[in-house]
ZAMARGU-4260 file (C-alpha; in steps of 0.2 Angstrom, whole numbers, plus 5000, padded with zeros to 4 digits):
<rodrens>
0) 4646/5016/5254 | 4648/5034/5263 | 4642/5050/5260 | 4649/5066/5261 | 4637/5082/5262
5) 4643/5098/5254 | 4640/5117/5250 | 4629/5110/5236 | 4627/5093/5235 | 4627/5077/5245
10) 4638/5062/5237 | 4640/5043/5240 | 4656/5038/5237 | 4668/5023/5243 | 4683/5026/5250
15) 4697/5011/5252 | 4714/5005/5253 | 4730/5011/5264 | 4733/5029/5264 | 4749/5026/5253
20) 4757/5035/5241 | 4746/5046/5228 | 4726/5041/5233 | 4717/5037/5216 | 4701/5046/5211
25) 4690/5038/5199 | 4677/5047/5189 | 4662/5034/5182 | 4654/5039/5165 | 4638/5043/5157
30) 4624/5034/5163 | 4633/5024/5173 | 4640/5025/5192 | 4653/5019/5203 | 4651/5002/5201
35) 4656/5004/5184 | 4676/5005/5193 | 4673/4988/5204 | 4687/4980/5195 | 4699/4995/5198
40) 4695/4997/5216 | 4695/4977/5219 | 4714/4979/5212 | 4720/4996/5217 | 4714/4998/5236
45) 4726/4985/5240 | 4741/4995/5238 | 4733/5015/5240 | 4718/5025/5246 | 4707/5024/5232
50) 4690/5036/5231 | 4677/5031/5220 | 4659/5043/5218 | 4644/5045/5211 | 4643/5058/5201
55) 4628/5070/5208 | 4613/5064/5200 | 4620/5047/5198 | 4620/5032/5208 | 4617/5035/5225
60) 4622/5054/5224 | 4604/5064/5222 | 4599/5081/5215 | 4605/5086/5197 | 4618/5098/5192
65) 4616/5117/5187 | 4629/5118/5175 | 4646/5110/5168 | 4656/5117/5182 | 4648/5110/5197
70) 4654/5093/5192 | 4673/5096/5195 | 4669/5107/5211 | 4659/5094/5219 | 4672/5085/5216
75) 4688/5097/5224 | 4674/5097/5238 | 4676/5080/5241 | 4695/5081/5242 | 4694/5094/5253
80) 4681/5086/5264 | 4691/5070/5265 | 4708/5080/5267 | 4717/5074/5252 | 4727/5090/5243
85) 4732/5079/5225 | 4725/5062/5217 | 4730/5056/5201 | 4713/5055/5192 | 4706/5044/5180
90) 4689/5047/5171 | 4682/5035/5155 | 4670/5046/5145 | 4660/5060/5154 | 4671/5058/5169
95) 4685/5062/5157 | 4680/5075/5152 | 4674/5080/5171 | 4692/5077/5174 | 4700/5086/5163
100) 4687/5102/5170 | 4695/5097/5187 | 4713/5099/5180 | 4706/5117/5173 | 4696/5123/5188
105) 4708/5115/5200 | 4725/5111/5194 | 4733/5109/5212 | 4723/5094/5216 | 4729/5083/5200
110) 4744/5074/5201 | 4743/5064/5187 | 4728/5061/5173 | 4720/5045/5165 | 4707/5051/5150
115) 4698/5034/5143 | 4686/5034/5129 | 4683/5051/5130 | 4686/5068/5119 | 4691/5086/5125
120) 4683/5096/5110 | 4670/5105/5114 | 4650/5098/5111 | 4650/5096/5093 | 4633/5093/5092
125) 4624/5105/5104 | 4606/5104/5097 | 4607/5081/5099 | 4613/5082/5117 | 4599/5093/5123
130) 4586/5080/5111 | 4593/5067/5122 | 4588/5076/5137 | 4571/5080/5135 | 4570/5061/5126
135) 4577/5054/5144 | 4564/5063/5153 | 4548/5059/5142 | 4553/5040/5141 | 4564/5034/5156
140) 4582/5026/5154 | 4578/5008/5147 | 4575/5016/5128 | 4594/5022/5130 | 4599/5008/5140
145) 4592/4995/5126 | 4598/5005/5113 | 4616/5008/5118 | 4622/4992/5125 | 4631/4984/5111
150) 4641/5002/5108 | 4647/5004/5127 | 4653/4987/5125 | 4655/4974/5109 | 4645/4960/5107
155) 4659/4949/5114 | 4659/4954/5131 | 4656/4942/5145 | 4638/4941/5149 | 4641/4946/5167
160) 4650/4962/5160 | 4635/4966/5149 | 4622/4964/5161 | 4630/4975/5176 | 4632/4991/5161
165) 4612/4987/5155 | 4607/4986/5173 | 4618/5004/5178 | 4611/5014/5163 | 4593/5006/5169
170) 4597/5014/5185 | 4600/5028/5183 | 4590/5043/5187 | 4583/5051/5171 | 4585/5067/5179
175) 4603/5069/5184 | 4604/5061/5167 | 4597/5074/5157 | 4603/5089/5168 | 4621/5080/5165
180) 4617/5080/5145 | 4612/5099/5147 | 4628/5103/5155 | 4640/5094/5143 | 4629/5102/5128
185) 4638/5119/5137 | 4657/5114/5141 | 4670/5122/5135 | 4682/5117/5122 | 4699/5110/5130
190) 4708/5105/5114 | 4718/5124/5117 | 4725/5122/5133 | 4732/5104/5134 | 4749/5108/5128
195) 4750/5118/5145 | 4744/5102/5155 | 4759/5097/5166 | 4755/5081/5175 | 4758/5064/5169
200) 4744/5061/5158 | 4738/5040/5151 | 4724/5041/5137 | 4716/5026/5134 | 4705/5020/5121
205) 4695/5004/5116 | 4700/5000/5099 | 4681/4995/5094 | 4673/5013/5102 | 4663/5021/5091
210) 4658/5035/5102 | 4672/5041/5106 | 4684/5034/5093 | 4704/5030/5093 | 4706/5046/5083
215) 4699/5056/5099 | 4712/5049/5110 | 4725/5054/5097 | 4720/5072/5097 | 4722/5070/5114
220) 4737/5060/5116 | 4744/5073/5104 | 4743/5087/5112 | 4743/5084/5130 | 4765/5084/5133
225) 4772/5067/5134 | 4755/5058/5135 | 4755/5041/5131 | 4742/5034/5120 | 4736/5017/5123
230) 4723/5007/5112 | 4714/4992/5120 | 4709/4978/5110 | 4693/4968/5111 | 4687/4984/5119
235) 4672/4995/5115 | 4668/5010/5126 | 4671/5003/5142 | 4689/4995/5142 | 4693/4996/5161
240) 4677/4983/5161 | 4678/4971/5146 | 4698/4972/5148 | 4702/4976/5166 | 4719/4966/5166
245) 4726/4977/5153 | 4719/4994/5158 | 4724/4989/5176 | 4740/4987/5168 | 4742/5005/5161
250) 4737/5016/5177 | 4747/5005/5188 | 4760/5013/5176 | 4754/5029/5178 | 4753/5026/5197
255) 4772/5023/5198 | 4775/5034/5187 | 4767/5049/5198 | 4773/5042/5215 | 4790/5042/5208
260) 4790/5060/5203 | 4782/5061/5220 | 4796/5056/5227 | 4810/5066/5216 | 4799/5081/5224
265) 4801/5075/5241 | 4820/5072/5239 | 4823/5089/5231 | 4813/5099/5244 | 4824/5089/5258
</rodrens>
């Protein structure tokens, strides 16, 4: 682990693999952290640089956010700070969200875009995400943690892959949790600019998510040009965990799939 201190904020993060072709940013969920990617930086880091952080107010990154934005600007902070102009970035959940804020706030560091389990409308119930954080801060995590289990991930998955999501939502910092619920209650509603998103774009869904549904990614995949939609079975919220072969599988496609375009850029501009 590393840490990185910014303007605003201090973040851990990991950063490894071989400074070749487009590094791969990963943005961990709500109310998890970057341990929640192990099997994607286990995989990927072997062929590209591959940055993994905690969110601030998660993991090992302290404080709490003020507001939505800070989130994707802590985030371009960190590319700047570890010199890296584009990734492609991938984000399950809140960090998809958080990276489709990135692409918005700071279009020139995305080269290409993974959106899993996750919805780009704006909060449609305002009033129940800010219950849930003052419900985090009056009772602690393991409530939550107890409660949402079985609907981050089905009641198939391996017992090691259950107890590593139980033990990350435990924890967490309630804290950085409920500011984090706070901000998302306040995001804007992205569903009217994606058709002008123009990077390679993967949405990915568990076919059993109930939180946020196959008919989410859709209304992505839809929208966003020549997105490709890709529904993962024997997969609840957290895909890239119970089913890492076959998500590993779709952003290594999005991978080459950026670095050639990459490459077309470079041969043009020669």
């Amino acid at each position: 682990m590393r840490t990185i201190t910014l303007d605003t904020a201090t973040l851990a993060y990991d950063d490894v693999g071989p400074d070749r072709g487009v590094p791969l940013l990963l943005v961990h969920g709500h109310p998890f952290d970057r341990s929640m990617w192990h099997p994607q930086l286990q995989h990927f880091s072997a062929e590209r640089r591959v940055i993994v952080p905690d969110l601030r107010g998660y993991g090992a990154s302290p404080g709490a956010v003020p507001d939505w934005a800070a989130f994707a600007d802590d985030l371009d902070g960190l590319l700047d700070g570890l010199r890296i102009p584009r990734a492609v970035v991938a984000g399950l959940s809140m960090g998809g969200q958080i990276a489709l804020e990135l692409q918005r706030r700071h279009p020139s560091r995305v080269a290409g875009l993974l959106l899993a389990d996750t919805t780009a409308a704006a909060e449609p119930a305002r009033a129940a995400r800010l219950a849930m954080a003052d419900r985090l801060l009056a009772e602690g995590m393991d409530p939550y943690a107890v409660e949402m289990l079985y609907r981050m991930v089905t009641t198939r998955a391996p017992a090691a892959v259950a107890d590593h999501v139980l033990a990350m939502m435990r924890g967490t910092d309630p804290a950085g949790a409920a500011a984090a619920q706070r901000a998302r209650a306040e995001r804007p509603d992205q569903l009217p600019r994606l058709r002008s998103v123009a990077v390679p774009t993967v949405v990915v869904v568990g076919a059993e998510d109930d939180l946020t549904p196959v008919s989410d990614a859709r209304t992505i995949a839809g929208l966003v040009p020549d997105a490709e939609l890709v529904i993962v079975e024997d997969a609840a919220h957290l895909p890239n965990l119970e089913q890492p072969v076959a998500f590993n599988g779709v952003l290594a496609r999005l991978l080459a799939r950026v670095d050639r375009s990459g490459d077309r850029s470079a041969t043009s501009n020669d």
